[in-house]
Biopython code that builds the backbone (N, CA, C, O; Angstrom):
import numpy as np
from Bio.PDB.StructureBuilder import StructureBuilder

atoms = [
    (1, "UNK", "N", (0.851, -1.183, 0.000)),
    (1, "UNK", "CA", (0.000, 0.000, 0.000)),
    (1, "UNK", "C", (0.891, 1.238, 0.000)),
    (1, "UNK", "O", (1.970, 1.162, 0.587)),
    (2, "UNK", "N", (0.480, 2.558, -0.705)),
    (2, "UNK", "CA", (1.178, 3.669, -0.773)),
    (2, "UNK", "C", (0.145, 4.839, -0.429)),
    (2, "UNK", "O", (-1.085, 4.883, -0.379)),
    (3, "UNK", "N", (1.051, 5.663, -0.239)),
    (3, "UNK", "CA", (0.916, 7.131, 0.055)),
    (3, "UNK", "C", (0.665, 8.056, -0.687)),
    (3, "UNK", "O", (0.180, 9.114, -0.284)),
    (4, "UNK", "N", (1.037, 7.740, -2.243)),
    (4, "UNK", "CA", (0.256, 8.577, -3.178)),
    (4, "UNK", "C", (-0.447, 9.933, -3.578)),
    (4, "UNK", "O", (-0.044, 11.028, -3.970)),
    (5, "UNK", "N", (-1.818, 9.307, -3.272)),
    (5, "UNK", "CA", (-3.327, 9.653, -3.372)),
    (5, "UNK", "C", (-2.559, 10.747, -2.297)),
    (5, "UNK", "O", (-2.118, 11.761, -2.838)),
    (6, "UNK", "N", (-2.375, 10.623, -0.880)),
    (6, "UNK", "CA", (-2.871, 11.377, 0.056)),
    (6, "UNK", "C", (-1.465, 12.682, -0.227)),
    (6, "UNK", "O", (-1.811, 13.857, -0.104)),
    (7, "UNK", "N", (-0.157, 12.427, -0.543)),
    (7, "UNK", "CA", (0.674, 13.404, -1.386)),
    (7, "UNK", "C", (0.493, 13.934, -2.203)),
    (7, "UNK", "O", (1.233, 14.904, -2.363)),
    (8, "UNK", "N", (-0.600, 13.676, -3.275)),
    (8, "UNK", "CA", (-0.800, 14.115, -4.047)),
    (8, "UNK", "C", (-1.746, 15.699, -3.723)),
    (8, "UNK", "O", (-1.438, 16.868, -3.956)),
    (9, "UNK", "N", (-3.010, 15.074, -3.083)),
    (9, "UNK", "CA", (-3.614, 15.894, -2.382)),
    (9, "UNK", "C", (-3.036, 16.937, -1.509)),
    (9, "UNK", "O", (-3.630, 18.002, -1.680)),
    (10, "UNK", "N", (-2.281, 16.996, -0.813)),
    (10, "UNK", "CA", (-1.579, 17.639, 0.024)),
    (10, "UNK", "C", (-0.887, 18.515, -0.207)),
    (10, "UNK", "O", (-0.741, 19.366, 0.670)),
    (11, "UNK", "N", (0.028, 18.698, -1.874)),
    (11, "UNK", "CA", (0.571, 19.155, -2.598)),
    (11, "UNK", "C", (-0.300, 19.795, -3.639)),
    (11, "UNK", "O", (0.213, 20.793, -4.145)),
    (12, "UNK", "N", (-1.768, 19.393, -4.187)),
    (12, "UNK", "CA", (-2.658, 20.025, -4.741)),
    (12, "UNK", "C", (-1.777, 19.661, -6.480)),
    (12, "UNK", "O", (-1.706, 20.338, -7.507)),
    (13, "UNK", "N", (-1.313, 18.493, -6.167)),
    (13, "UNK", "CA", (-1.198, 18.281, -7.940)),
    (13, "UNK", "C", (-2.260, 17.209, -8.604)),
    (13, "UNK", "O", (-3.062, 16.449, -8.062)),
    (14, "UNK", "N", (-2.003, 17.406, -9.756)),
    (14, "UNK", "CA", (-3.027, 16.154, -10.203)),
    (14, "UNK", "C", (-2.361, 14.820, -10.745)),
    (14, "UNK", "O", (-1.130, 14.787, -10.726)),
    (15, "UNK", "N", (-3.087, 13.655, -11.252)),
    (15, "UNK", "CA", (-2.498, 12.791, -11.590)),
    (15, "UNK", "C", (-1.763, 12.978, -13.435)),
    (15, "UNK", "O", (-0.824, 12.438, -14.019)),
    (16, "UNK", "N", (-2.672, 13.902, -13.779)),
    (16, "UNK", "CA", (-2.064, 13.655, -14.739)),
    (16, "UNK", "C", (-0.915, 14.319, -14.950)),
    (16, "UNK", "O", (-0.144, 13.924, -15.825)),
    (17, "UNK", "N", (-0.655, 15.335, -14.243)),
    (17, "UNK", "CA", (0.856, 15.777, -13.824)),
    (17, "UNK", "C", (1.904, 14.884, -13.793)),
    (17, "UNK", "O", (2.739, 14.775, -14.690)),
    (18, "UNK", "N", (1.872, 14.215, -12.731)),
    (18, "UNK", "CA", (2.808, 13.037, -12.199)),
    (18, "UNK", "C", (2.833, 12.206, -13.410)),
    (18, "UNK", "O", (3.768, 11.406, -13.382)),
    (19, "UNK", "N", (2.125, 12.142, -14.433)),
    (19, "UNK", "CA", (1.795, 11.021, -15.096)),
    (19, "UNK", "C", (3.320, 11.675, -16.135)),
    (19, "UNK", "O", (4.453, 11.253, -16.361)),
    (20, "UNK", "N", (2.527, 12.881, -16.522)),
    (20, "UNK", "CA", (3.685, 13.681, -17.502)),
    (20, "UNK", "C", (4.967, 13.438, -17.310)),
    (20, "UNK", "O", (5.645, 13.058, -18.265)),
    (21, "UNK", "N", (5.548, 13.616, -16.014)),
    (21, "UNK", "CA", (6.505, 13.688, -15.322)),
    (21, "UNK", "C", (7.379, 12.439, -15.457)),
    (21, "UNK", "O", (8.457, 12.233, -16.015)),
    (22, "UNK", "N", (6.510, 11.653, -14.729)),
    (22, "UNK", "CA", (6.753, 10.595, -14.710)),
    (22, "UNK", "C", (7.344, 9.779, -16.366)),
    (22, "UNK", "O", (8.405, 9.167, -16.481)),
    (23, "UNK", "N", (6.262, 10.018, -17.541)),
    (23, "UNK", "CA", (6.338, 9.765, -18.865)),
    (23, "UNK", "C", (6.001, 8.144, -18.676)),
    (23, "UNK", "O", (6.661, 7.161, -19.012)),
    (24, "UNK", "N", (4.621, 8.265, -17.958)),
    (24, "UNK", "CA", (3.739, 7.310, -17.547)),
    (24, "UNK", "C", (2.335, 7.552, -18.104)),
    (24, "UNK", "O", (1.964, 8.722, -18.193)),
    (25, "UNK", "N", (1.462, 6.506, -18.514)),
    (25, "UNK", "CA", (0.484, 6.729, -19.230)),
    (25, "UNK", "C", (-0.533, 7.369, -17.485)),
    (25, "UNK", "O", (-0.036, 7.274, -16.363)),
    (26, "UNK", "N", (-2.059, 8.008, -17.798)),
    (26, "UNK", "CA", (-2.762, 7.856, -16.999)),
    (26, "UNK", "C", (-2.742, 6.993, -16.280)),
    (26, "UNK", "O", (-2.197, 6.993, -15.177)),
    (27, "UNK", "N", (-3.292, 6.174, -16.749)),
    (27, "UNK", "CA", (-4.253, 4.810, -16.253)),
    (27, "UNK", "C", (-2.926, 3.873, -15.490)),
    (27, "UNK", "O", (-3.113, 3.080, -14.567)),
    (28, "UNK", "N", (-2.078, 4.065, -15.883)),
    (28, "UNK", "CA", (-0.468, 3.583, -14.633)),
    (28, "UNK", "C", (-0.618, 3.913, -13.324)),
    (28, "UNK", "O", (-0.778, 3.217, -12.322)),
    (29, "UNK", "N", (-0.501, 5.654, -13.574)),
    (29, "UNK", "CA", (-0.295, 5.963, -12.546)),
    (29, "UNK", "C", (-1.772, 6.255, -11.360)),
    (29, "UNK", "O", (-1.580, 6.307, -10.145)),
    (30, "UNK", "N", (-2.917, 6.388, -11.864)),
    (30, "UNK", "CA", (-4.101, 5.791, -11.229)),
    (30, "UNK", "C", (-4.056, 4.583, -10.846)),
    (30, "UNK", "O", (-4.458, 4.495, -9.686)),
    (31, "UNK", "N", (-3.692, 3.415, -11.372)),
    (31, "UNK", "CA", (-3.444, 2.521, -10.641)),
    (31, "UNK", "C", (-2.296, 2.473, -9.479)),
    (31, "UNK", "O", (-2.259, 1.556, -8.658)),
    (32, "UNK", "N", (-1.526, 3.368, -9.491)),
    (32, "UNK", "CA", (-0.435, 3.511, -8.357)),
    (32, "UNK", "C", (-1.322, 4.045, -7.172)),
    (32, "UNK", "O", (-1.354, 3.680, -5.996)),
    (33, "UNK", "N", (-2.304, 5.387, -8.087)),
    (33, "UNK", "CA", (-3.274, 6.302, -6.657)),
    (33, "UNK", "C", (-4.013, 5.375, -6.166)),
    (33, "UNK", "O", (-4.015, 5.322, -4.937)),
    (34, "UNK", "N", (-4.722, 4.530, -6.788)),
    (34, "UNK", "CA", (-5.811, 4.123, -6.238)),
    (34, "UNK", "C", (-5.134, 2.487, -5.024)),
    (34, "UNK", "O", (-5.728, 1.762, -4.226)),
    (35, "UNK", "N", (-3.774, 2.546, -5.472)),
    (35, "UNK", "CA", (-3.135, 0.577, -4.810)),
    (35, "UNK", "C", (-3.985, -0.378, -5.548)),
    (35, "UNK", "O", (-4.501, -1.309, -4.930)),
    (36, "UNK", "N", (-4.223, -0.192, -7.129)),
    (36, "UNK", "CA", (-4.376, -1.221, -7.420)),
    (36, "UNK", "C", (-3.146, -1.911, -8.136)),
    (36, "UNK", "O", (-3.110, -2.925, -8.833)),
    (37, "UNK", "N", (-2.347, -1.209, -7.820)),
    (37, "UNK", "CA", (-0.913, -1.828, -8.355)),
    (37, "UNK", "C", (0.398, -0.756, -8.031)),
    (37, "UNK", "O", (0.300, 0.463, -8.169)),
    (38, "UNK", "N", (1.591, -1.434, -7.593)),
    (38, "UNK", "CA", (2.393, -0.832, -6.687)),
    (38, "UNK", "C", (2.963, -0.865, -7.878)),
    (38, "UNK", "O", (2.785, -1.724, -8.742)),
    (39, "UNK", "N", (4.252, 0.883, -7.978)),
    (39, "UNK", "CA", (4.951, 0.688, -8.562)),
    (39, "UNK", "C", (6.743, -0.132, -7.963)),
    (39, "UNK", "O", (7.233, -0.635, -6.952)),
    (40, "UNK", "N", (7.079, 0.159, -9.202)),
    (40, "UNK", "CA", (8.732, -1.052, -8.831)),
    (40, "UNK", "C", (9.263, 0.073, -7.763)),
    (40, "UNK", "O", (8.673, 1.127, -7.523)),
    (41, "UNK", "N", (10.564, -0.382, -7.139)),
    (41, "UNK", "CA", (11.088, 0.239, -5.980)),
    (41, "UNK", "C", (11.858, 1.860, -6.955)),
    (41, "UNK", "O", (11.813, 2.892, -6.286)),
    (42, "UNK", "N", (12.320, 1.955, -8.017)),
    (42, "UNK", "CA", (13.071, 2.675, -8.670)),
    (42, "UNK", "C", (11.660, 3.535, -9.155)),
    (42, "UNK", "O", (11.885, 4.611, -8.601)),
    (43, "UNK", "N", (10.797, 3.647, -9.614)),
    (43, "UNK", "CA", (9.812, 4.438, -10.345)),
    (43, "UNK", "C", (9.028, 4.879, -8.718)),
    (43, "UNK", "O", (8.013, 5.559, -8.864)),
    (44, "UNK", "N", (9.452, 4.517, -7.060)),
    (44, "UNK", "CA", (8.965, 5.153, -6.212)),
    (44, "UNK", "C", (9.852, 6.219, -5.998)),
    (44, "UNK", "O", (9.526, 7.381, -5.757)),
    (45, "UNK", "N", (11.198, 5.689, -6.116)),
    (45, "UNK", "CA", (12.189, 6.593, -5.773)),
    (45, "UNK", "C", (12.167, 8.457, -6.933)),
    (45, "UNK", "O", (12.336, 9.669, -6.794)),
    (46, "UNK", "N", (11.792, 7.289, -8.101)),
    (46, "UNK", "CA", (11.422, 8.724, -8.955)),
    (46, "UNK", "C", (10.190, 9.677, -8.380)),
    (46, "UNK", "O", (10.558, 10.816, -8.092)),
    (47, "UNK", "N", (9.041, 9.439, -8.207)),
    (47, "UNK", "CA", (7.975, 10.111, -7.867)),
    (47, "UNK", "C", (7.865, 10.719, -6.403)),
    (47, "UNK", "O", (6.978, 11.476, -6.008)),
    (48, "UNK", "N", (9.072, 10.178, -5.595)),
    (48, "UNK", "CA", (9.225, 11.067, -4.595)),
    (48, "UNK", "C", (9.937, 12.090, -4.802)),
    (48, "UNK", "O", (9.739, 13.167, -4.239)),
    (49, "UNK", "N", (11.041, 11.822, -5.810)),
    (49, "UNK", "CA", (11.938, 13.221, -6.616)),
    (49, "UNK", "C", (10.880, 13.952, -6.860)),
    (49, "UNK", "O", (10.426, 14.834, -6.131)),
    (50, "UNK", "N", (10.484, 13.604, -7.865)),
    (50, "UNK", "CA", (8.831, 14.409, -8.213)),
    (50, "UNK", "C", (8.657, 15.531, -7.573)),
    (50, "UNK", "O", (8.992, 16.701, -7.761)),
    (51, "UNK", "N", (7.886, 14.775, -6.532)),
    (51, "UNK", "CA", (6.965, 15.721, -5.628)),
    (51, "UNK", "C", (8.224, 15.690, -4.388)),
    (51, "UNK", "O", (7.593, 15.863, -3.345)),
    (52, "UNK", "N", (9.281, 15.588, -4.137)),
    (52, "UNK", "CA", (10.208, 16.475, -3.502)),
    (52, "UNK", "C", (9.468, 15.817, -1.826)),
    (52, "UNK", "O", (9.044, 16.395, -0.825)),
    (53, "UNK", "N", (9.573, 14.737, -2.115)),
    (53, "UNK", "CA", (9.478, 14.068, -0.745)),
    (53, "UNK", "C", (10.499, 12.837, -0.033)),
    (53, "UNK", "O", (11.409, 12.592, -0.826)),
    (54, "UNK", "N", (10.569, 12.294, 0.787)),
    (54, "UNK", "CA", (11.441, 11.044, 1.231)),
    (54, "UNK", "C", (10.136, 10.080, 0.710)),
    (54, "UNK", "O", (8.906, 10.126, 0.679)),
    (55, "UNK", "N", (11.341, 9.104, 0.293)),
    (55, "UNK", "CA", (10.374, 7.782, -0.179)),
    (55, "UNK", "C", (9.576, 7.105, 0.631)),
    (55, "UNK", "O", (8.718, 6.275, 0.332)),
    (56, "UNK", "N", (10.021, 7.647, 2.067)),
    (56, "UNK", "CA", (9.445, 7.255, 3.563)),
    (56, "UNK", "C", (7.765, 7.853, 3.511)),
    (56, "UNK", "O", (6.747, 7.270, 3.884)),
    (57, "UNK", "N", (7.874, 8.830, 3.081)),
    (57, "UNK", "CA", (6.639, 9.747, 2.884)),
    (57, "UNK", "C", (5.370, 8.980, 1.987)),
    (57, "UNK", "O", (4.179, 9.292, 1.994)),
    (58, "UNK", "N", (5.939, 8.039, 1.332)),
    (58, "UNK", "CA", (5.007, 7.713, 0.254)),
    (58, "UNK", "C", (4.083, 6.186, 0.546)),
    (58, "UNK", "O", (3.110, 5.723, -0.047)),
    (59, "UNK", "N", (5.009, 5.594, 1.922)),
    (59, "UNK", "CA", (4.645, 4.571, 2.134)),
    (59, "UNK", "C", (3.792, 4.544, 3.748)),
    (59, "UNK", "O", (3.867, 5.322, 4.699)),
    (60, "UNK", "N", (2.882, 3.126, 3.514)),
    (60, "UNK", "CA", (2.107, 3.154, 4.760)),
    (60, "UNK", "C", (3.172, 2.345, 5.863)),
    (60, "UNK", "O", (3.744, 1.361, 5.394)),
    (61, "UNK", "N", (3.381, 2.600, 6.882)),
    (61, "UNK", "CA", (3.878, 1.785, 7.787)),
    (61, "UNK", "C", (3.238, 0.678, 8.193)),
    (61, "UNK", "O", (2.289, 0.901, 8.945)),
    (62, "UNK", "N", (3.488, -0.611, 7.896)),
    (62, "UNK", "CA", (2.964, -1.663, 8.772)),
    (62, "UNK", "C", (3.409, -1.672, 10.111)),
    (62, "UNK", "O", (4.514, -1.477, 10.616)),
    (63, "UNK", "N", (1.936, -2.030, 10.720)),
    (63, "UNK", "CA", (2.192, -2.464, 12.031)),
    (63, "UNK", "C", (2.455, -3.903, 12.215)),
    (63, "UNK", "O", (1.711, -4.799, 11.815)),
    (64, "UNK", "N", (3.437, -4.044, 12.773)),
    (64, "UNK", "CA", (3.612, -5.733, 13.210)),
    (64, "UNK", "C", (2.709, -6.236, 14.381)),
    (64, "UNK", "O", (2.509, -5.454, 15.311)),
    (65, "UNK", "N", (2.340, -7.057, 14.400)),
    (65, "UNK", "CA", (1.492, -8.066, 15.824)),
    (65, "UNK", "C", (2.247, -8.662, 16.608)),
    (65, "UNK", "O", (3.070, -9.477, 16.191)),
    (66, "UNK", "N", (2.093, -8.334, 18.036)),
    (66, "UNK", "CA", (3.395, -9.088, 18.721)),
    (66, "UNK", "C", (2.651, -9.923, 19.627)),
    (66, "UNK", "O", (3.243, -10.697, 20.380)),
]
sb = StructureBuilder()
sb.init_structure("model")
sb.init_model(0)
sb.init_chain("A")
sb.init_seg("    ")
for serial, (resi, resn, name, xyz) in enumerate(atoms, 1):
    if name == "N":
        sb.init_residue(resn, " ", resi, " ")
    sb.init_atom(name, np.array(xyz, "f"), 0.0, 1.0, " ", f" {name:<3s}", serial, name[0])
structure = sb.get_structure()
């Protein structure tokens, strides 16, 4: 699961921005907003360049069960 959607918002860009940027079709990177599909570890590292965040920023923290 990612952080995305809620960076995106926060920053007030749109997807099809990132998409440009990226030199990613729409419908890619909607599937990145929405977690219906994660991107690879290197195309996260890009989209935090992007939007000028830590890659830490983009991800949900799991909680472990102890």
């Amino acid at each position: 699961m990612n952080r995305i959607k809620e960076v995106l918002e926060e920053k007030g860009i749109k997807q099809t921005w990132l998409a440009e940027r990226l030199g990613k079709s729409y419908n890619v990177v909607n599937g990145y907003v929405q977690n219906r599909q994660q991107p690879r570890l290197e195309v996260l590292y890009e989209i935090a360049e992007i939007l000028n965040v830590e890659v830490k920023d983009l991800l949900i923290e799991r909680k472990e069960n102890k």
